[in-house]
N, C-alpha and C positions, 0 to 999 in steps of 0.2 A: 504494500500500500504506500502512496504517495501524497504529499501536500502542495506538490510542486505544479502548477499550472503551466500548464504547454501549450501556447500560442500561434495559433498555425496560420498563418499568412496567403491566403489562397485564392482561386479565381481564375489561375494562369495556368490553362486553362480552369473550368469546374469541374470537367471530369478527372483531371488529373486530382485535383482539390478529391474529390467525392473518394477517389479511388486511394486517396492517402489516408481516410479517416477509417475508410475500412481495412485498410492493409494495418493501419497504427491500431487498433481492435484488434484483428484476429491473430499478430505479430506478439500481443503483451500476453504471458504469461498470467492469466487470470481464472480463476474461477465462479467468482460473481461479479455481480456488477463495481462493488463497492474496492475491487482490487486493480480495476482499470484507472484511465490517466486522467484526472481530471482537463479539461482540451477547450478552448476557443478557438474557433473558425471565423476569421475574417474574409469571408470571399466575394471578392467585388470583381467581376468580370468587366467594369469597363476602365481598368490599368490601361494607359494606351499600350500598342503593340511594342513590345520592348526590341526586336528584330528591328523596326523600324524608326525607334529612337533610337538607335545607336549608331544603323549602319546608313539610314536614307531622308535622317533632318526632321523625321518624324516628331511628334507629341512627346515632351520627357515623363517620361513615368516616374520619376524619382516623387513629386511630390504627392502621387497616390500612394507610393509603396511606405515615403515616412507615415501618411494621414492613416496609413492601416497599423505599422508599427505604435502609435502613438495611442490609436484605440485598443490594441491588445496589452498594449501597457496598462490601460486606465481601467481593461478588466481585470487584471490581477496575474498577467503570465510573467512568468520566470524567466521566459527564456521562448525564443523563436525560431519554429521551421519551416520552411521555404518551400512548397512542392514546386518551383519552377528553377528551370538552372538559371534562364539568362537573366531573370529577376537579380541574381546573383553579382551581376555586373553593376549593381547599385550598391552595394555590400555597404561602400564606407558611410553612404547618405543614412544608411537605415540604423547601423549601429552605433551612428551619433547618438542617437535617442537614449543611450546610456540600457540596453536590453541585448544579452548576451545569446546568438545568433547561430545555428547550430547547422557548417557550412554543409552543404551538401557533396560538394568533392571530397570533402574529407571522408563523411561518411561511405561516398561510393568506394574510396579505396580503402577502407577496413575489409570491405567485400572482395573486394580486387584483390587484395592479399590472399582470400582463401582459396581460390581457384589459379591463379597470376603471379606468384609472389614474384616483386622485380628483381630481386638479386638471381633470382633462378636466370642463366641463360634461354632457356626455355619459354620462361612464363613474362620475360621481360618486355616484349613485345606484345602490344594490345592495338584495339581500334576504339575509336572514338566517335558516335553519332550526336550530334546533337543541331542547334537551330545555328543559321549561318553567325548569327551574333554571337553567342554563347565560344564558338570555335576561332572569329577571327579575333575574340577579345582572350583568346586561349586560356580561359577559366579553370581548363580541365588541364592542357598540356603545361603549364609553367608548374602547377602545383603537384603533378605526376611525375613530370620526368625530374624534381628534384629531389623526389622519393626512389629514383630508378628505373623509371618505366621507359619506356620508349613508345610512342603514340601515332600510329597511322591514322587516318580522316579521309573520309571520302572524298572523291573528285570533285571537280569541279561540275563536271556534267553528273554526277552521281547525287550530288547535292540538288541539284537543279530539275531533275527528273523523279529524281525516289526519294531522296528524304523530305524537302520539304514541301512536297506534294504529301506525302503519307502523312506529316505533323498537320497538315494542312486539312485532309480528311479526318483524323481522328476527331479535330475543334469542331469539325461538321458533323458530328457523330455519326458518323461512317467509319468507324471501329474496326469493319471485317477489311471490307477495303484495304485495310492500311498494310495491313498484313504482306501482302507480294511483294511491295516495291521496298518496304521495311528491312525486313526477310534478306530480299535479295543483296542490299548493301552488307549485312552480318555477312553473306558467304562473300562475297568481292572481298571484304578485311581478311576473314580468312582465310583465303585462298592469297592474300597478299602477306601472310606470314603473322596474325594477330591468334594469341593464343586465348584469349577472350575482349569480349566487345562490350565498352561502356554505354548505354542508353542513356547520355548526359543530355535528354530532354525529355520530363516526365508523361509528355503526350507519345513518346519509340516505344515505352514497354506496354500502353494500353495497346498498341499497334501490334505488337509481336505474340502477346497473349491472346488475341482474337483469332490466332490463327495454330497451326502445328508447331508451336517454339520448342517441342521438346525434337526435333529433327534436326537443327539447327547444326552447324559444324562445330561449333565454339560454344561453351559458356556465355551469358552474357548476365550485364548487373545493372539490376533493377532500379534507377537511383528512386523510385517512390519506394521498394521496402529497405533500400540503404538510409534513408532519412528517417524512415518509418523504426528501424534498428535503433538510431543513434538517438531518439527520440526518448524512443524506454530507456536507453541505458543513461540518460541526463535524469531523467522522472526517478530513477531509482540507484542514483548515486549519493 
């Protein structure tokens, strides 16, 4: 049991939102109700597009995501998780608020170690999926490879045809859909030498789960139950 309020910051998408409150459930080790994490959900789906703040002059989302940080403060959270990566890219706006921020890459590579570990020659090597912004502002590669990873990314025309059309269906809830073209970038990484594939955008793993992900070549890591992980183990430290 915990007293500890856990602040979930969400909306980007809702279904990724939706799909972290029940990963973060059936994740915690509970047996009734009263053993689960006490949880506020802020989720405001009209964050402007953070892809397009950052990379095309778009709407800044910075001062939606402090106005959300500031309400989870004034319900009483401890501490905040993020279901979005490239929300991420605002980090230092949000933990000005003085609310201690529970980063998402990190958590994805607790997971990554157990499938990838980077000193393994082997496992050193991964792939990396996520939204064009999140990858050019290298969210995932600076903080990897100085843990040891080494980080392949989709092409450019692989980005342009399959991933961010498949993130693009999943927001459209077209779910199944997303599945092929999702899919098919995991086997390109691995076939390009990645011994498992990060889903650093939490619209890739509703994509890959709508479909036969246990066929898949590689491993791949969930960043919604990586967050959903690092979540309990803050709630119950």
């Amino acid at each position: 049991m915990t007293d500890r309020i856990l602040g979930v910051l969400g909306g980007m998408g809702p279904l990724a939102s939706a799909q972290f409150m029940l990963r973060l459930t059936l994740l915690t080790p509970a047996a009734r109700d009263q053993e689960h994490i006490p949880t506020v959900l802020w989720s405001d789906p009209r964050v402007p597009d953070r892809t397009r703040g950052k990379l095309e002059g778009g709407e800044d989302p910075a001062p939606w995501l402090v106005r959300g940080v500031r309400g989870l403060k004034a319900a009483g959270a401890g501490a905040i998780a993020i279901p979005c990566n490239t929300a991420h890219g605002w980090l230092d706006d949000m933990a000005a608020e003085g609310l201690p921020i529970l980063h998402i890459v990190d958590a994805a590579a607790a997971e990554l170690r157990k499938v990838a570990p980077p000193r393994d020659k082997a496992g050193g090597t991964i792939g990396l999926m996520g939204t064009a912004a999140t990858l050019r502002m290298r969210l995932y590669q600076d903080r990897l490879e100085a843990q040891g990873w080494t980080c392949l990314t989709p092409s450019e025309t692989e980005m342009t045809t399959r991933v961010t059309p498949g993130i693009g269906l999943v927001k459209a809830n077209r779910v199944v859909e997303a599945y092929a073209p999702l899919a098919e970038v995991v086997g390109a990484l691995a076939a390009r030498g990645a011994r498992a594939v990060v889903l650093g955008c939490t619209e890739i793993p509703l994509g890959i789960l709508a479909g036969p992900h246990h066929t898949l070549p590689v491993p791949t890591i969930d960043t919604i139950d990586a967050l959903a992980l690092a979540s309990i183990a803050w709630a119950r430290s």
